[in-house]
C-alpha positions in Angstrom: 116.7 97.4 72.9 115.5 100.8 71.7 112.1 100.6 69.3 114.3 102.4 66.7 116.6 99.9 66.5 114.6 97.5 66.3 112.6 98.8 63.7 115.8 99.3 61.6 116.6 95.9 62.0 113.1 95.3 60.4 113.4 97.2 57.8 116.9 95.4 56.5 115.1 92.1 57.0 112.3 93.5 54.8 115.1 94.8 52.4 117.1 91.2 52.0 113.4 89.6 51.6 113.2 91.8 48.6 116.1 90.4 47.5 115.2 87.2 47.4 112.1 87.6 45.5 114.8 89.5 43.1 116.5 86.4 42.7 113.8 84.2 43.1 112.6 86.2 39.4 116.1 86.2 38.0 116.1 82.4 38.1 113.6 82.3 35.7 116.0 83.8 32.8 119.2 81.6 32.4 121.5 83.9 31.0 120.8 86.4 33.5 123.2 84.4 36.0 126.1 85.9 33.9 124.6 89.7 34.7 127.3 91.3 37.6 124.0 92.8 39.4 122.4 88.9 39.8 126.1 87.9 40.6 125.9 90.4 43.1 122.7 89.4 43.9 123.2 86.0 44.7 126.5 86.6 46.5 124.4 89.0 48.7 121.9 86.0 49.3 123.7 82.6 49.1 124.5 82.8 53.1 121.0 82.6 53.8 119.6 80.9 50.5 122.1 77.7 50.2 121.0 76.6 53.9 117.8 76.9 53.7 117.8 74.9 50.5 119.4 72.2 51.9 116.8 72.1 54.9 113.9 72.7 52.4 112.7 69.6 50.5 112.0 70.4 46.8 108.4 69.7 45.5 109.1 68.0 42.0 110.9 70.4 40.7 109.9 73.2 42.4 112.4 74.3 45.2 109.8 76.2 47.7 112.8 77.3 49.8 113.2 81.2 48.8 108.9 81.5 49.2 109.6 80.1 52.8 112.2 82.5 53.7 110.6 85.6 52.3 107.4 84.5 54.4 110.2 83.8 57.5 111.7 87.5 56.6 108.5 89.4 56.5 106.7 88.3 59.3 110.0 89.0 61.6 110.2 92.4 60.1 106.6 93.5 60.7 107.0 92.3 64.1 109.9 94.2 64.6 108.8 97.6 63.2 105.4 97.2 64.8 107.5 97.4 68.4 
């Protein structure tokens, strides 16, 4: 495959990482589930998100699964973009 490509690929993983931490924040304010962007939001997400919660164990309360996948995302995308 071509290094642009594959940079580009990078750079939408790096975008939908973003994402997550968007909604990873918007969790923290209730009534912003009811917001069309944060609908939007977690429709653009859930594929990836609902899967990796179910795989994920929960600490406590604390559902680590979005940190796990942004780390996942990240490291994929700098590889890519690096060539």
């Amino acid at each position: 495959m071509s290094t642009e490509f594959l940079a580009y690929i990078g750079w939408i993983l790096q975008i939908f990482g973003y994402l997550i931490v968007a909604r990873a924040l918007s969790s923290w304010f209730p009534d912003a589930r009811r917001h069309p962007l944060v609908q939007l939001l977690y429709q653009l997400t859930d594929p990836v998100m609902i899967p990796a919660s179910r795989l994920i164990p929960k600490i406590g309360m604390i559902d680590i699964s979005p940190m796990i996948v942004i780390l996942i995302l990240f490291s994929v995308s700098e590889r890519l973009r690096a060539g």
